[in-house]
C-alpha positions in Angstrom: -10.1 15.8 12.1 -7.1 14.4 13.5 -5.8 11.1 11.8 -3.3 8.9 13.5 -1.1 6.4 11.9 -1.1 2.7 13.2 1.1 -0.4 12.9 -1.5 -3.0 11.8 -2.2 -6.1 14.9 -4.1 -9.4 14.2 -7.3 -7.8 15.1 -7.4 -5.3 12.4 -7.2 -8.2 9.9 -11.1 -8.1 9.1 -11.2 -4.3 8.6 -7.7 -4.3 6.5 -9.0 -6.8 4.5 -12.5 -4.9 3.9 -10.2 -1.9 2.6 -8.0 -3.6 0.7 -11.3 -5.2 -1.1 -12.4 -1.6 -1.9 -8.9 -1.0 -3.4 -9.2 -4.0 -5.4 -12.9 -2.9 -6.9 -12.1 0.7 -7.6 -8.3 0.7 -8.6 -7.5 -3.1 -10.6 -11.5 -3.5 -11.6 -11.4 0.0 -13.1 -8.3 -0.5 -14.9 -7.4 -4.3 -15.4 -10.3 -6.3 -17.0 -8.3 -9.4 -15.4 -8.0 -8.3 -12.4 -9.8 -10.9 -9.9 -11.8 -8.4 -7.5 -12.8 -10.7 -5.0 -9.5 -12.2 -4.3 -9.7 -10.4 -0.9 -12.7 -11.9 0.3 -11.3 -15.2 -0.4 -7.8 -15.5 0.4 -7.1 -11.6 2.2 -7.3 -12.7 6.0 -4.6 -15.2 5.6 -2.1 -13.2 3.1 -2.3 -10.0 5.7 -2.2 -12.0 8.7 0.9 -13.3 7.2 2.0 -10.1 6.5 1.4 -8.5 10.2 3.6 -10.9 11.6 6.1 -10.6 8.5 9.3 -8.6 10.6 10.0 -7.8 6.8 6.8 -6.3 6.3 5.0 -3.2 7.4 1.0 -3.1 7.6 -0.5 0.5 8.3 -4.0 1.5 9.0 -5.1 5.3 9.2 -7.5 5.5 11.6 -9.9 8.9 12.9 -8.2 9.9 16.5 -11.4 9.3 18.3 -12.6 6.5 20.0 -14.1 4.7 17.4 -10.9 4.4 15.4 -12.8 4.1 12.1 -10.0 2.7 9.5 -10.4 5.2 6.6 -6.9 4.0 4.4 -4.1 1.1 4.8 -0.7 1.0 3.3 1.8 -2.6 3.2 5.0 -2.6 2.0 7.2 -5.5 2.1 11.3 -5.8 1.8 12.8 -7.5 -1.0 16.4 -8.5 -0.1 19.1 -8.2 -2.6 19.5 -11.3 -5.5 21.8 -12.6 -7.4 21.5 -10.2 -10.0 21.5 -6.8 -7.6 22.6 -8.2 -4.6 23.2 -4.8 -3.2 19.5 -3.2 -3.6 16.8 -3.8 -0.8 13.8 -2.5 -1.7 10.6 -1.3 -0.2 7.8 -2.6 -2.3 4.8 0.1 -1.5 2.6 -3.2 -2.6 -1.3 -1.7 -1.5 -2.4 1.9 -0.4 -5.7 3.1 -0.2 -7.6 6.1 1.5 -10.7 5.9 1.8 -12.8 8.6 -0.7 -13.5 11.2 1.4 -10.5 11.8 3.1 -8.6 12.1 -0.1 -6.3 15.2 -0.3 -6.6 15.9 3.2 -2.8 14.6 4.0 -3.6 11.0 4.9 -2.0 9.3 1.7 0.7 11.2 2.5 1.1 10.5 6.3 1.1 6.7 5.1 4.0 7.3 2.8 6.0 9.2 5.4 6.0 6.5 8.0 6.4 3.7 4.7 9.8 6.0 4.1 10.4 6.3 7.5 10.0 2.5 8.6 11.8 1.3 5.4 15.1 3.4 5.7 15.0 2.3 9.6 15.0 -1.7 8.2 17.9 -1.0 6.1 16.3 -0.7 2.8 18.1 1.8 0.3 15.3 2.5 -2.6 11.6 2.9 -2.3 9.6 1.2 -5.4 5.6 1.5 -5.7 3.5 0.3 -9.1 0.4 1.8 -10.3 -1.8 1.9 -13.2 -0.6 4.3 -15.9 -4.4 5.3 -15.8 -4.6 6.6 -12.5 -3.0 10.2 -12.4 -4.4 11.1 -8.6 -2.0 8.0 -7.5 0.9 9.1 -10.3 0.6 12.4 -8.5 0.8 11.8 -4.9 3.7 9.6 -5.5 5.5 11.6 -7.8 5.1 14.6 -4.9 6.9 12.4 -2.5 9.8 12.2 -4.9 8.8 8.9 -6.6 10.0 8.7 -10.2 9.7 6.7 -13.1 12.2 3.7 -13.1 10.7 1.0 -15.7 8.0 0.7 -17.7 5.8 -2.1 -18.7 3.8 -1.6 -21.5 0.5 -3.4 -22.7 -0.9 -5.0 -25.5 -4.6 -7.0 -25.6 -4.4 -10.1 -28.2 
């Protein structure tokens, strides 16, 4: 199976948003009882068409090679610019990335990351920042094998 890696248009809106609503229910509504699981449905078209047309935002789809070009995963990352208090750091926020179940661990994940890294350093951004939960180790791993470390650390508490 061949896999080729797309820059996201207006049209793919619908079928981004349906995998980013599978993120949503299997990543924050397994591991954050707060997370709001349908937030996709309601306000996803609008946030990723903004995000499409964003020139400091990068929207990917994985697609099969074939003339279907079924979406099996998606990957957005946006630019931060530097502040006030690091005005020298742009950063590539890796903010959603899902492949679809069964075509895990078949080099998709990381063909998403490659062209994140690659697009990023091209838009002038000099580290590479992702967040995910403690809880999922088959995400810890993939990034952690593309050289992603740990940076901060935000720990939890319920009241």
């Amino acid at each position: 199976m061949t896999i080729r890696i797309t820059h996201a248009v207006t049209s793919d809106v619908d079928a981004l948003v349906s995998s980013v609503a599978a993120l949503f229910a299997e990543d924050g509504g397994t591991h954050d009882p707060y997370m709001d699981t349908s937030w996709p449905d309601r306000h996803g078209a609008a946030f990723y068409a903004g995000a499409i047309n964003d020139t400091d935002s990068l929207v990917l789809l994985a697609k099969h090679d074939d003339a279907a070009g079924v979406i099996i995963g998606h990957l957005v990352d946006r630019l931060k610019r530097g502040n006030p208090l690091r005005p020298h750091a742009v950063t590539a926020i890796l903010e959603s990335m899902r492949v679809t179940e069964n075509h895990r661990r078949q080099g998709t994940g990381s063909a998403l990351i490659a062209e994140f890294l690659r697009w990023s350093d091209d838009h002038g951004a000099n580290q590479a920042i992702v967040t995910a939960f403690a809880a999922n180790d088959t995400a810890m791993s993939l990034y952690q094998a593309h050289s992603f470390a740990p940076f901060e650390m935000t720990l939890h508490r319920p009241l």
